[in-house]
N, C-alpha and C positions, 0 to 999 in steps of 0.2 A: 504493500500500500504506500502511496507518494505521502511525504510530509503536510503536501498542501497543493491546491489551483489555483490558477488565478483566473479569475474571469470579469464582467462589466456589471453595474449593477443596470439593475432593473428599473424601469421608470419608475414604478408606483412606489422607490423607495428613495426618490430625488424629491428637489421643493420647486421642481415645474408646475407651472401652476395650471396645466391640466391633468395634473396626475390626481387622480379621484381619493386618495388616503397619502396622509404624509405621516409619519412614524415617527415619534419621537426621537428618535435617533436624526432621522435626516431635519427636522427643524433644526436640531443645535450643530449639525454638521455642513451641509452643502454652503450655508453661506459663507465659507470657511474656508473654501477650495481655492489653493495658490496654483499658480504654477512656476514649474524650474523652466531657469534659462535654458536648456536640454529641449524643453517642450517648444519654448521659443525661437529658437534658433533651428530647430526643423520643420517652421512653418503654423504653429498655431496661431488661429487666426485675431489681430488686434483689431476688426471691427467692429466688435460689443464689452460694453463696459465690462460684463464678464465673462471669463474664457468658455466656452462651451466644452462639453467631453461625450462622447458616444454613450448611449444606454445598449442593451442587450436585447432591448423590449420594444416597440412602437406604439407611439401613443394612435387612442381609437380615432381621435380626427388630426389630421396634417395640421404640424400646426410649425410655428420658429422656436428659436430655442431663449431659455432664460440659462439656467445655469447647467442644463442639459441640452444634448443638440440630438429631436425626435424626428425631424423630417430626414424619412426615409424615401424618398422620392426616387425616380430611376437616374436620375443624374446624383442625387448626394452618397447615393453609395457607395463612390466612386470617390470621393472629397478625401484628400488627404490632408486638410486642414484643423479637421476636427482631435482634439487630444484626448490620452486616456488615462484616466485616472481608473485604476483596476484596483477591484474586491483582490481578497484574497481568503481563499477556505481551506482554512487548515485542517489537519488529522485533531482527533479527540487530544493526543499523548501532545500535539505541537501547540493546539489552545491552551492546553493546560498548565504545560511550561513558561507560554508567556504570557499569561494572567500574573503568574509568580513575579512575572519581572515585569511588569503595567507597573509607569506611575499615571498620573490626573493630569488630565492637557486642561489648558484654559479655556476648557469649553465644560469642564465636569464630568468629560466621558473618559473612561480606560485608554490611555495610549499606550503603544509600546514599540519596540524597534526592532526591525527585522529585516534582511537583506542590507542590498545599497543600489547605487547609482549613480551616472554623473548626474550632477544637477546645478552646479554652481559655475558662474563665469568667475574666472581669479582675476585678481587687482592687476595694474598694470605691470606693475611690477614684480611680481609672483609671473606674470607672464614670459616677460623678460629675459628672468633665470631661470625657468624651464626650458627654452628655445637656446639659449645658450646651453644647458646642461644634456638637451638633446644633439647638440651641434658637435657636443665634445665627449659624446658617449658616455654620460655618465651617468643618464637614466636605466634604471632596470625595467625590465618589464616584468610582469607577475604572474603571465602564461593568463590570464582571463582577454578576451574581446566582446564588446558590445556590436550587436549589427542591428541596423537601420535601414529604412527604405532609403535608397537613392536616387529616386524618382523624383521631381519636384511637385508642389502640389499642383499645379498650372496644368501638369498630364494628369488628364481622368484615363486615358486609354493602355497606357502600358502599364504591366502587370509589377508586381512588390520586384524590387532589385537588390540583392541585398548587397550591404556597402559596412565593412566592419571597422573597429577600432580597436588597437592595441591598446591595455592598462598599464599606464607607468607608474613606476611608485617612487617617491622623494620626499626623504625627511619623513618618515612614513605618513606619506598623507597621499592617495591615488590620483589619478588623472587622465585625462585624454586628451588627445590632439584632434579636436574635433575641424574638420571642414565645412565652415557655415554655409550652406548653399544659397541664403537672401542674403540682402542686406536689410541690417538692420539697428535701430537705436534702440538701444537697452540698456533703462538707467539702474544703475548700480549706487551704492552708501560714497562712491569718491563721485560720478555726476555722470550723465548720458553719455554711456559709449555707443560711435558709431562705428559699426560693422561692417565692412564690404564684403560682398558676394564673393564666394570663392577664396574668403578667408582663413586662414589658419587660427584657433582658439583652444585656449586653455580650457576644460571642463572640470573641475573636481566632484570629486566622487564622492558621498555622502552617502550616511544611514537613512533608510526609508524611513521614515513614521506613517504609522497605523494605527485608527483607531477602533475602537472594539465594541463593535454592537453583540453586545452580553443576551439580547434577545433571540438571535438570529446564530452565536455563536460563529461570525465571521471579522472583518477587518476589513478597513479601508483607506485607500489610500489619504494622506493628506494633500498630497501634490498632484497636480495633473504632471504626469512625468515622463509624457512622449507626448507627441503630433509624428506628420506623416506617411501613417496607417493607413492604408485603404478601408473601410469597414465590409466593403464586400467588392466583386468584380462581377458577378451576374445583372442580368434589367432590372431583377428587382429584387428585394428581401424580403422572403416569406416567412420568417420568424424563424426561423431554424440556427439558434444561432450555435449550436456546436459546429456547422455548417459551414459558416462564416469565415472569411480569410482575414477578419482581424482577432478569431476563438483561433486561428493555425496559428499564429505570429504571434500569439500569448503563449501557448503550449509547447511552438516548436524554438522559439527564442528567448521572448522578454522571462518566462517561468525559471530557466536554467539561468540564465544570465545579472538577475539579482543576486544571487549567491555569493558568498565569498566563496574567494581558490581554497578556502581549509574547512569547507562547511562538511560536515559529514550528517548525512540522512538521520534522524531517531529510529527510521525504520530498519536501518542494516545494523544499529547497537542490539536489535531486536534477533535478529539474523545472526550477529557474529556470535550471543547470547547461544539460540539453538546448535550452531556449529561448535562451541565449546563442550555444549551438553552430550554433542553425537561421539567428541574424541573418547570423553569419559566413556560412556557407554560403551564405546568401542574395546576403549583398552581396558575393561573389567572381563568381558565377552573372552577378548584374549587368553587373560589369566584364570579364568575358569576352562 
């Protein structure tokens, strides 16, 4: 059994405001939703006050998005604009381990830390001496890569490409050399950095936060922490969404690729547990 899914949440448990029930959970949570420069910098979209991110569900009439993006239409299926902020559903044995280690977000619900990702642009200067310390080989790398669509959103027609990145590690703190494909301004704590297309960027890599709907026994993201995903490549989406080519690009990338290099499953301590039990057994069987 996998430690955990990742998958999108469901509309009726966002605070769009045609979703017919909102849950106490998503009042105190969705107006809450940030996103990383990660998400920004591969194209999610800055035409509404707030970011949109893909549900799993479609709402019963077509409708635009507030803090979820429902229009499933035959051309938005297609939109790599939209970001994903992903559930996550853990095993009973991985809930329960990090319930122990939940402390209280500023919202009064259970948070807790789990995986990582890039998510941060670095300061100028952190840039700097990375690009020098890559120039002079004195970066290591960590044996992890992150991959991304390489498609720009602009193409509805060509299918996911994938486009990877090496993890550096300095001063132990991770990184990537991410290639921004817009350009873009994005203000940071020192003041609006402007970005060109086809740039080279610092990304740091950061602990996810998750927070923990104690009703439902899952997690969610804090961060909308990608954009351009395709949510599907069919005319249209018939609700199928284990179906879906952005439920494959959960499952068959972003799933594995949170992880640290040193994660080891709770379900193979499980396993290496019964493989100790079968030596024993074995070598008594012997001696009898």
């Amino acid at each position: 059994m996998k430690d955990f899914e990742l998958t999108l949440p469901k509309v009726e448990e966002t605070m769009n405001s045609r979703a017919p029930t909102h849950s106490l959970f998503a009042q105190k949570t969705y107006k809450d939703i940030e996103e990383t420069f990660l998400a920004c910098a591969l194209g999610l979209t800055t035409f509404s006050p707030t970011r949109p991110f893909w549900t799993q569900t479609k709402d019963s009439i077509e409708g635009n998005f507030s803090y979820v993006y429902i229009n499933f239409s035959i051309s938005e299926v297609y939109a790599r604009y939209i970001g994903i902020c992903p559930i996550l559903v853990p095993s009973s044995k991985l809930y329960e381990k990090l319930l122990l280690e939940a402390t209280t977000s500023n919202l009064g619900i259970p948070q807790v830390v789990f995986g990582e990702y890039p998510k941060f642009l670095v300061s100028t200067s952190k840039s700097n001496t990375l690009t020098q310390a890559l120039m002079e080989n004195k970066l290591k790398t960590t044996g992890k890569i992150y991959t991304f669509d390489e498609i720009k959103h602009t193409d509805i027609i060509t299918p996911f490409k994938p486009v990877t990145y090496e993890e550096y590690e300095y001063q132990d703190e991770k990184f990537i050399n991410l290639k921004c494909p817009y350009k873009i301004d994005y203000e940071t704590s020192e003041r609006v950095r402007r970005i060109q297309e086809n740039e080279y960027v610092w990304v740091r890599v950061a602990p996810l936060l998750w927070l923990v709907n104690e009703e439902e026994k899952k997690l969610m993201s804090r961060d909308i922490i990608l954009a351009g995903i395709q949510f599907n490549s069919g005319l249209k989406y018939d609700g199928n969404f284990a179906k879906s080519n952005i439920k494959w690009y959960l499952d068959t990338y972003m799933s594995k690729e949170i992880l640290p290099k040193n994660y080891k499953p709770l379900s193979s301590s499980i396993l290496d547990k019964d493989e100790d039990l079968q030596k024993v057994m074995l070598k008594k069987i012997r001696k009898n």
